[in-house]
py3Dmol code that shows the C-alpha trace and the ligand (Angstrom):
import py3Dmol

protein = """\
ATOM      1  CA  UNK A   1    -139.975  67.145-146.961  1.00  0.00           C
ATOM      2  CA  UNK A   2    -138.078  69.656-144.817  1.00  0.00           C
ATOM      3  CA  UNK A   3    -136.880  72.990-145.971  1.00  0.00           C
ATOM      4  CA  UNK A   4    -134.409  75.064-144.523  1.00  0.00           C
ATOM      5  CA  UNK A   5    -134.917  79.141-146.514  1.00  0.00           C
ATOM      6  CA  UNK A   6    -132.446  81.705-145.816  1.00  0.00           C
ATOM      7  CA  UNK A   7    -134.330  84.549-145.499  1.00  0.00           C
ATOM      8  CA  UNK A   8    -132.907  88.483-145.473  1.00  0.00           C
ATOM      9  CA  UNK A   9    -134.369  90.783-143.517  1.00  0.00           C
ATOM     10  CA  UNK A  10    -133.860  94.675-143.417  1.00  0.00           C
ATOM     11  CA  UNK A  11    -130.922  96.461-143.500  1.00  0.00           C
ATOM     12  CA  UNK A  12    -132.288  99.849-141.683  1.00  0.00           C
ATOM     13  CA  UNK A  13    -135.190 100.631-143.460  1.00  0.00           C
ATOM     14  CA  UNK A  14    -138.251  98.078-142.558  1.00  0.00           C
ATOM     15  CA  UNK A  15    -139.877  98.363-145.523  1.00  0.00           C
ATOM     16  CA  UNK A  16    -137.128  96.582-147.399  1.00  0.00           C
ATOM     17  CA  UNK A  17    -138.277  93.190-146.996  1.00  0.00           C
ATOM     18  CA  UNK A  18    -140.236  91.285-150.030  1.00  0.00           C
ATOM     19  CA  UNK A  19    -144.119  89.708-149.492  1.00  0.00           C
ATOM     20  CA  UNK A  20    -141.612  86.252-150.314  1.00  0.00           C
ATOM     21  CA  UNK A  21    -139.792  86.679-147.289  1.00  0.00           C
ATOM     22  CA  UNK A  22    -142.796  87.485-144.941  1.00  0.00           C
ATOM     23  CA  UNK A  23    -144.959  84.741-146.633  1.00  0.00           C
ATOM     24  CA  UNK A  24    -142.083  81.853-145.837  1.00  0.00           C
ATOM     25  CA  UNK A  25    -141.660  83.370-141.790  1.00  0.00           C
ATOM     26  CA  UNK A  26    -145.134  83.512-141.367  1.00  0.00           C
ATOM     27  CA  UNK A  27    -144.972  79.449-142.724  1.00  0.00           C
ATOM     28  CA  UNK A  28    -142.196  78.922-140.619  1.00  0.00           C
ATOM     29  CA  UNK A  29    -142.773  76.116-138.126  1.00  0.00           C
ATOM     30  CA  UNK A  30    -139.085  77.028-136.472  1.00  0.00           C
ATOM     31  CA  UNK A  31    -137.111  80.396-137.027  1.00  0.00           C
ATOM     32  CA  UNK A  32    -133.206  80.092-136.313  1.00  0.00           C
ATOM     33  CA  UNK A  33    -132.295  83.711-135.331  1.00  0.00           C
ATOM     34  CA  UNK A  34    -129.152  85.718-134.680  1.00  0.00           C
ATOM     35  CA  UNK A  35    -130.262  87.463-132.175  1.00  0.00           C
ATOM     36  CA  UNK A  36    -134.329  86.632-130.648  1.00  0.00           C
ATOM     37  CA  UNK A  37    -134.831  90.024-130.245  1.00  0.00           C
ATOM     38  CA  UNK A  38    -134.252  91.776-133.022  1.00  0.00           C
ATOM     39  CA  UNK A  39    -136.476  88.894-134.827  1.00  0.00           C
ATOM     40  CA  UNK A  40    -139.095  89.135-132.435  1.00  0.00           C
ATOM     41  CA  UNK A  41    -139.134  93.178-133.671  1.00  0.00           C
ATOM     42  CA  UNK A  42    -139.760  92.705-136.980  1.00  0.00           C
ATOM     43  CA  UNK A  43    -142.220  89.493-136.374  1.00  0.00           C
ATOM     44  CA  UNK A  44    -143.873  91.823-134.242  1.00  0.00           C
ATOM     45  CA  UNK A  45    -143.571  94.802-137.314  1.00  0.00           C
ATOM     46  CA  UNK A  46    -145.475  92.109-139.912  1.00  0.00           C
ATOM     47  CA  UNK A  47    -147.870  90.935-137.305  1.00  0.00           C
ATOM     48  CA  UNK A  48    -146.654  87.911-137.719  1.00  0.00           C
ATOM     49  CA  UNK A  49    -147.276  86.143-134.249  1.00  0.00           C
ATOM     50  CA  UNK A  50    -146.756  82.779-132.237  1.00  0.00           C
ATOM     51  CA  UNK A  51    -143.433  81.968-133.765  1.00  0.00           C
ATOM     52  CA  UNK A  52    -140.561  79.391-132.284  1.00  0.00           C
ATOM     53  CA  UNK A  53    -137.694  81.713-132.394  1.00  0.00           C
ATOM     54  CA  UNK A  54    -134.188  80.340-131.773  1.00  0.00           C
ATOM     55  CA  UNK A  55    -130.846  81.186-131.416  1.00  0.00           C
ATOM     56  CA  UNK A  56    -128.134  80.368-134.346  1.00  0.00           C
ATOM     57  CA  UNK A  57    -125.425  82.818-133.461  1.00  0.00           C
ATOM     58  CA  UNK A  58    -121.186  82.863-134.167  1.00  0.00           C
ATOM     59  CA  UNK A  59    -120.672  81.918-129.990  1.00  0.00           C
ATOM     60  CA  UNK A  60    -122.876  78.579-130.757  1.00  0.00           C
ATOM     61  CA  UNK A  61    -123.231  77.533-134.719  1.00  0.00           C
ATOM     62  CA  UNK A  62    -120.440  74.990-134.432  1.00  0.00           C
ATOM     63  CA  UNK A  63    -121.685  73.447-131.088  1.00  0.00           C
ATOM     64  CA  UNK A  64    -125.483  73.921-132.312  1.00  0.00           C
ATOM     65  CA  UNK A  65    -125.332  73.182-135.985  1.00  0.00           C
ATOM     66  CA  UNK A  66    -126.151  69.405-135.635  1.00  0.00           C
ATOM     67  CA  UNK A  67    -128.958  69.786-133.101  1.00  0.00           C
ATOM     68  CA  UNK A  68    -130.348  72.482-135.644  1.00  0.00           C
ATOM     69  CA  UNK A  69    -130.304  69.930-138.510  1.00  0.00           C
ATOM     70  CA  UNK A  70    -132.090  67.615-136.489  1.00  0.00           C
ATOM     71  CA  UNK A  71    -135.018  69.694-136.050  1.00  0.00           C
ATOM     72  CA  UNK A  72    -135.150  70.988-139.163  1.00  0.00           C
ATOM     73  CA  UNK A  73    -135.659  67.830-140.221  1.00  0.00           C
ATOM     74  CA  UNK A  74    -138.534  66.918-137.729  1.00  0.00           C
ATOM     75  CA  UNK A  75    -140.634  69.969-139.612  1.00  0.00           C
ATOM     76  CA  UNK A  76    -141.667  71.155-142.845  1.00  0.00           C
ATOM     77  CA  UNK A  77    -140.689  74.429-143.102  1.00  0.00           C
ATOM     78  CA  UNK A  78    -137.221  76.590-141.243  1.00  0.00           C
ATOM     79  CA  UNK A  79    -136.280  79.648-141.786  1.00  0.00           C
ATOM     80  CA  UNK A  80    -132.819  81.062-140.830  1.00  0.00           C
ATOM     81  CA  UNK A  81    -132.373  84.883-140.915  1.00  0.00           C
ATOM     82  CA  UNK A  82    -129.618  87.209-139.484  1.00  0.00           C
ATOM     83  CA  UNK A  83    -130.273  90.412-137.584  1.00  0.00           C
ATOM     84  CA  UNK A  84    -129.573  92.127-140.811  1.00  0.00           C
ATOM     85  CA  UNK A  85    -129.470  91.545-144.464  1.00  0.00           C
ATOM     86  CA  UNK A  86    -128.838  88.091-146.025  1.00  0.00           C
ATOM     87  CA  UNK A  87    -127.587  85.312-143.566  1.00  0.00           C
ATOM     88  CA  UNK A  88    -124.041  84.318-144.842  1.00  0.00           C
ATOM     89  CA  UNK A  89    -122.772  87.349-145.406  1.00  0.00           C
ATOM     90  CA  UNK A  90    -120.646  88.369-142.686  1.00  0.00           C
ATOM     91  CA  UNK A  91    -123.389  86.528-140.321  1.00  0.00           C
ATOM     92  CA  UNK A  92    -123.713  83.060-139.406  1.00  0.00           C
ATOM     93  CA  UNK A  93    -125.357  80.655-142.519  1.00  0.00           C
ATOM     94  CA  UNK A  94    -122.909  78.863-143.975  1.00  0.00           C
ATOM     95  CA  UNK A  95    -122.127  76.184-141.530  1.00  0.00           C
ATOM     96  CA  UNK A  96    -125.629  75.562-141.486  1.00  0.00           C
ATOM     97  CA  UNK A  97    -126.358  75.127-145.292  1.00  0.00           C
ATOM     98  CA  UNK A  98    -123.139  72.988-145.618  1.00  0.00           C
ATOM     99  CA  UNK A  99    -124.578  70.626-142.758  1.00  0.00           C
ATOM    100  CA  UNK A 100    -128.197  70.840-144.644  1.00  0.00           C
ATOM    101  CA  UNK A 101    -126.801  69.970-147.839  1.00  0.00           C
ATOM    102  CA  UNK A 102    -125.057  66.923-146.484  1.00  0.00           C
ATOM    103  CA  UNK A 103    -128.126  65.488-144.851  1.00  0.00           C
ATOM    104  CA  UNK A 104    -130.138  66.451-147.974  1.00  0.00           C
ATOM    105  CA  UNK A 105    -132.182  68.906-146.191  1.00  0.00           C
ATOM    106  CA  UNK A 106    -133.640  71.117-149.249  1.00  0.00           C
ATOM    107  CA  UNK A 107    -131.822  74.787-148.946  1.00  0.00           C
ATOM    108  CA  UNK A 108    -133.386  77.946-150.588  1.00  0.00           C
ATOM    109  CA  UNK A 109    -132.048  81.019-150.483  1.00  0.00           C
ATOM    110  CA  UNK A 110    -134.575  84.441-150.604  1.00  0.00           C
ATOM    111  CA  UNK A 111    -133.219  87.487-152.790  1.00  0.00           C
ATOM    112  CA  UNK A 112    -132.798  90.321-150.957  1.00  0.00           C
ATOM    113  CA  UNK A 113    -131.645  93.146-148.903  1.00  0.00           C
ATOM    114  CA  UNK A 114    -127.468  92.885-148.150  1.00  0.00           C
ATOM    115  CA  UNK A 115    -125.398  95.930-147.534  1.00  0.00           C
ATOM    116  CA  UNK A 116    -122.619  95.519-150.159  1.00  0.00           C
ATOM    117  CA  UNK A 117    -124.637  95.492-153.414  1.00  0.00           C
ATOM    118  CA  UNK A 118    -126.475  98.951-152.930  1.00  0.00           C
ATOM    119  CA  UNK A 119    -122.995 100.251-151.939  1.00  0.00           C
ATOM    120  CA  UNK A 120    -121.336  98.923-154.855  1.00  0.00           C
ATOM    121  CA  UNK A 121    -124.112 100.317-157.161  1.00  0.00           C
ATOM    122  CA  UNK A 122    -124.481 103.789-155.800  1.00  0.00           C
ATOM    123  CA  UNK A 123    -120.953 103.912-155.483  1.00  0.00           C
ATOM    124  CA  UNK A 124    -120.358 104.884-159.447  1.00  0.00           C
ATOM    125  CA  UNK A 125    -117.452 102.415-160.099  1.00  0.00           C
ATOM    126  CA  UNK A 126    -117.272  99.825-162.001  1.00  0.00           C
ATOM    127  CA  UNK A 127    -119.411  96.727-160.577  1.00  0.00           C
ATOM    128  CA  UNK A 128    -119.504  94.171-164.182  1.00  0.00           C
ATOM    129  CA  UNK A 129    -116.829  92.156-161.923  1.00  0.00           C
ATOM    130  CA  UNK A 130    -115.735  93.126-158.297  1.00  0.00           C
ATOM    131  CA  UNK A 131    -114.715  91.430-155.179  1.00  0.00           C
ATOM    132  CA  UNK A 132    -116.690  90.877-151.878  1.00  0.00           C
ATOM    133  CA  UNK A 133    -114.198  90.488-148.736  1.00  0.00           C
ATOM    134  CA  UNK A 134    -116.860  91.120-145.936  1.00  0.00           C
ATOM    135  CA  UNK A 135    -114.923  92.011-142.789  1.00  0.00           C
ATOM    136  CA  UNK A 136    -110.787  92.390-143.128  1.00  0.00           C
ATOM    137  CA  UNK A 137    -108.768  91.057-140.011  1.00  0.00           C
ATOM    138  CA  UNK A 138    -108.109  93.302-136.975  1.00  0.00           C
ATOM    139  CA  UNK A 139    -104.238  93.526-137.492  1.00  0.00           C
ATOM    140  CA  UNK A 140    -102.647  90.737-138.785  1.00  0.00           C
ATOM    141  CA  UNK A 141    -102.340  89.858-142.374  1.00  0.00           C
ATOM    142  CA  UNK A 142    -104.552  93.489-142.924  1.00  0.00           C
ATOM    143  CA  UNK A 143    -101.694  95.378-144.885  1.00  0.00           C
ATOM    144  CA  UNK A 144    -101.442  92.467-147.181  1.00  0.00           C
ATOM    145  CA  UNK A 145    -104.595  91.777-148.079  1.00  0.00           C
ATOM    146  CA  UNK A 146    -105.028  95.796-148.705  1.00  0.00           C
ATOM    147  CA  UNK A 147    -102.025  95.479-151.253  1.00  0.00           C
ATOM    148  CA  UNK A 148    -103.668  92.577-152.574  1.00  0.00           C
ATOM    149  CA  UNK A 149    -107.013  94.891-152.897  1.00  0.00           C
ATOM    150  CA  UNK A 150    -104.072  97.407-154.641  1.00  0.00           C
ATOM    151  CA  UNK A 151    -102.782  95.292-157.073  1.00  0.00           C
ATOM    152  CA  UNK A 152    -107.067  94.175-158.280  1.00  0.00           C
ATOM    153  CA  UNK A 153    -108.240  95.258-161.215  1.00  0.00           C
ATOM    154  CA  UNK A 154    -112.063  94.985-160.071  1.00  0.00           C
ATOM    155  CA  UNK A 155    -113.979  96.637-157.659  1.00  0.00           C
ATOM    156  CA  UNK A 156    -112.778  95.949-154.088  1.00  0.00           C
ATOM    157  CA  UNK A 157    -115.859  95.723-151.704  1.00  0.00           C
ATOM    158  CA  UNK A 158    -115.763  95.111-147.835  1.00  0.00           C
ATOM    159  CA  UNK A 159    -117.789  95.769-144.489  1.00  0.00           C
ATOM    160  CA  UNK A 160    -115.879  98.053-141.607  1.00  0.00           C
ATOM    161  CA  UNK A 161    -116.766  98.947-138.391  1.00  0.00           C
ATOM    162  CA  UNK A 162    -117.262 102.615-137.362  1.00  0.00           C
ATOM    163  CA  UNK A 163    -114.732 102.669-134.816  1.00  0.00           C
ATOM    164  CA  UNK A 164    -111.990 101.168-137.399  1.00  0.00           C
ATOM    165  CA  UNK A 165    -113.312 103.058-140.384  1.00  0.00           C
ATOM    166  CA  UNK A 166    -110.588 105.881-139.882  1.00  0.00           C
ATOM    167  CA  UNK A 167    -107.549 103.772-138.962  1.00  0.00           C
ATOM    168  CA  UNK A 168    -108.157 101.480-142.478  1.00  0.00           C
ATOM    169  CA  UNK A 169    -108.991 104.504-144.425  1.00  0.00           C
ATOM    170  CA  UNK A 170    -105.024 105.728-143.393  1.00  0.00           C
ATOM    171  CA  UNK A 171    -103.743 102.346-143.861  1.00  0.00           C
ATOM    172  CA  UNK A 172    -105.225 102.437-147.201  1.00  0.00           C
ATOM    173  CA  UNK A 173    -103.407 106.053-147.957  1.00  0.00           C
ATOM    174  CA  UNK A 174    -100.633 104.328-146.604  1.00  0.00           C
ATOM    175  CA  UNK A 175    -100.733 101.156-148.779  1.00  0.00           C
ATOM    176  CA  UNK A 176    -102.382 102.363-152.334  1.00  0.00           C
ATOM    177  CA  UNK A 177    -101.563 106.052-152.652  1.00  0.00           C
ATOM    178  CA  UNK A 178    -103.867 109.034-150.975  1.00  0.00           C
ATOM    179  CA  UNK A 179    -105.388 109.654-154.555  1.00  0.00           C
ATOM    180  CA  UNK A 180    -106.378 106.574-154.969  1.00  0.00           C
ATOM    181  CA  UNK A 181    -110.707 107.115-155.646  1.00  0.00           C
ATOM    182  CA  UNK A 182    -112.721 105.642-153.085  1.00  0.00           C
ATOM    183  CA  UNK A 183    -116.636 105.747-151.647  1.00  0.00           C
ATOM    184  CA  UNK A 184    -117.934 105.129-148.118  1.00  0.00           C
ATOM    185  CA  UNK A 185    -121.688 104.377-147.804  1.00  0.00           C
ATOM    186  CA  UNK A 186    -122.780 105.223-144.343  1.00  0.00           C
ATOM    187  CA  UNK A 187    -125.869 103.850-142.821  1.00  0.00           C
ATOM    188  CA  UNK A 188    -127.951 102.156-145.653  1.00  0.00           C
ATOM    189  CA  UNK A 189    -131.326 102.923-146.087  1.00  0.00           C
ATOM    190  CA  UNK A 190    -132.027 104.686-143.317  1.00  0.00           C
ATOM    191  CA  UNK A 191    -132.495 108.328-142.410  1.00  0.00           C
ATOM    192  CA  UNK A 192    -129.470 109.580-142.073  1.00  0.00           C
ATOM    193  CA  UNK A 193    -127.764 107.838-145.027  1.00  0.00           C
ATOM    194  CA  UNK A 194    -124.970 108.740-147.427  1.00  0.00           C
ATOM    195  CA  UNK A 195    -122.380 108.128-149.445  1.00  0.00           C
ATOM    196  CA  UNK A 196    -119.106 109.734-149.454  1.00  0.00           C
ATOM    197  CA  UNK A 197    -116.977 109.442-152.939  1.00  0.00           C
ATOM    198  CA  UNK A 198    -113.873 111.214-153.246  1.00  0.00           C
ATOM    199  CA  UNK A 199    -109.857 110.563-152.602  1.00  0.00           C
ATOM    200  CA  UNK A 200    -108.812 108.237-149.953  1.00  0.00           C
ATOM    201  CA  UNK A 201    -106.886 111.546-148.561  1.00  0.00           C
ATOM    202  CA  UNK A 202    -109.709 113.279-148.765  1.00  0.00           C
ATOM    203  CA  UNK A 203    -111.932 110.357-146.893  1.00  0.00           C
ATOM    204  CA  UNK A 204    -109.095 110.673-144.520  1.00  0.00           C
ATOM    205  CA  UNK A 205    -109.707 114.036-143.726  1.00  0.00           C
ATOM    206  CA  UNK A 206    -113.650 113.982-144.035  1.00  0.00           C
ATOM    207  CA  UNK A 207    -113.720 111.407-141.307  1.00  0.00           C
ATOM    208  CA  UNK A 208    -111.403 112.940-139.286  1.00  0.00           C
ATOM    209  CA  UNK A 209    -113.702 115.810-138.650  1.00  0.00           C
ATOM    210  CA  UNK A 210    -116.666 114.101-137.685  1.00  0.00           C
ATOM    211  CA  UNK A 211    -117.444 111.657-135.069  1.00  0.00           C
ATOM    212  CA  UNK A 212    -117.792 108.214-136.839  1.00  0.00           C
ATOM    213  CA  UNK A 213    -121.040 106.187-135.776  1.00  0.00           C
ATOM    214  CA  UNK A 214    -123.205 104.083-137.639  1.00  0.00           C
ATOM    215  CA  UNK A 215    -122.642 101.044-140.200  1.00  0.00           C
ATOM    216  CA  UNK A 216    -119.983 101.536-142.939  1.00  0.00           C
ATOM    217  CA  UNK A 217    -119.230  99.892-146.753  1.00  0.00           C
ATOM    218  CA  UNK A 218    -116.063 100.812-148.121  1.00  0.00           C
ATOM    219  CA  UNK A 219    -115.813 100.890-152.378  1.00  0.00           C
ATOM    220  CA  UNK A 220    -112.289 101.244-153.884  1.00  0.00           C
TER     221      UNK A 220
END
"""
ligand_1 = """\
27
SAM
N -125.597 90.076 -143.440
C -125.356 91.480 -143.668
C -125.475 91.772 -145.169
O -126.077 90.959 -145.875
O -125.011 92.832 -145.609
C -124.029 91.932 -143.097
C -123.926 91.741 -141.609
S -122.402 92.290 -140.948
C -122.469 91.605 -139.327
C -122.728 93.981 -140.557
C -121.931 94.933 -141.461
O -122.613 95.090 -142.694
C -121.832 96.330 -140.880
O -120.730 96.459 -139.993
C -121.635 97.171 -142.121
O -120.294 97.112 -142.585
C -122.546 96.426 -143.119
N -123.898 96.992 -143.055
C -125.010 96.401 -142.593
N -126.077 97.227 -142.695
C -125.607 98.376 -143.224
C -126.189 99.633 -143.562
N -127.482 99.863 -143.343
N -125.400 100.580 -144.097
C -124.094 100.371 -144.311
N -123.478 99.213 -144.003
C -124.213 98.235 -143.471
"""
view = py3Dmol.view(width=600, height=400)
view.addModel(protein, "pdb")
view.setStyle({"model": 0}, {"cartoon": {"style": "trace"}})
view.addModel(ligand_1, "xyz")
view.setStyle({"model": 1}, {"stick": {}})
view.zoomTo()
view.show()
């Protein structure tokens, strides 16, 4: 019977993938990839060789999504993984395990790396209940969902990119207060990783000084 397993993969550091998730690629008769490359990299890591590698990426999933189910359900065993950390999160999946799930393809999903839970954790606040947003709009509707994120009681967790890290960390000063506490993990896993926890004035300022690259989780 076909089976479509989300797989994670890396989030920096290579190591961070478990002998699972290598044991179900290197079953895989068909890989749905975000990106070839980046797949190929890590096949290529785990000599793991001779793979069909395709592309399942945000510019086709709605047009592809259907010809997908179709040939996962011509083999035994597809895996779908993201360039990094757990397909569905902030990357394409969901379309595809909705469509699965309707033609009763059998849908397993791996444990494993994702950028917002070691955030959370090493962040120090509170993480028995917290909300996940992912990525918050470009402009509109942004200030309101940040006074929505004001008004929470739980842990507010969400993905930014570098070059709009400092603009949202003002609009937050703006919108909840500069004292409010908040962390910024930078650059999970890898070499030149950290995590800055202080005041979102003081994040203000931090940032300011520095040029921002890299991959970003914001805690508040
Ligand atoms: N599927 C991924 C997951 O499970 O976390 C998320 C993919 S999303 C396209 C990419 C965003 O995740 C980045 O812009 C950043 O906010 C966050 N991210 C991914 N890897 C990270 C890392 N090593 N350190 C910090 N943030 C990371």
């Amino acid at each position: 019977m076909a089976k479509l397993f989300i797989v994670p993969t890396p989030i920096g550091n290579l190591e961070d993938i478990t002998l699972r998730a290598l044991n179900v690629l290197k079953a895989a008769d068909l890989i749905l990839c975000e990106d070839t490359r980046t797949t190929k990299n890590l096949l290529q890591h785990y000599a793991i060789e001779g793979k069909r590698c395709m592309a399942y990426h945000i510019f086709n999933e709605h047009e592809q999504v259907g010809n997908y189910i179709r040939m996962i359900q011509q083999v035994e065993t597809t895996a779908l993984v993201s360039d990094a950390g757990t397909p569905g999160i902030s990357d394409p999946g969901f379309l595809l395990v909705r469509e699965a799930l309707k033609q009763e393809v059998e849908v397993e999903c791996l444990p494993g790396p994702t950028a917002f839970v070691p955030a959370l954790i090493q962040s120090g606040f509170p993480c028995s209940s917290f909300y996940f947003y992912g990525f918050l709009p470009h402009k509109k509707g942004k200030e309101t969902l940040l006074k929505r994120f004001a008004e929470m009681e739980e842990t507010v967790v969400f993905y930014e990119s570098p070059h709009r890290l400092l603009k949202t960390l003002e609009k937050m000063v703006e919108v909840m207060g500069g004292e409010h506490p908040v962390a910024v993990a930078k650059e999970l896993t890898k070499i030149h990783s950290f995590t800055f926890r202080g005041t979102l004035a003081e994040a203000v300022q931090y940032f300011e000084n520095q040029p921002v690259k890299g991959e970003f989780v914001l805690i508040v």
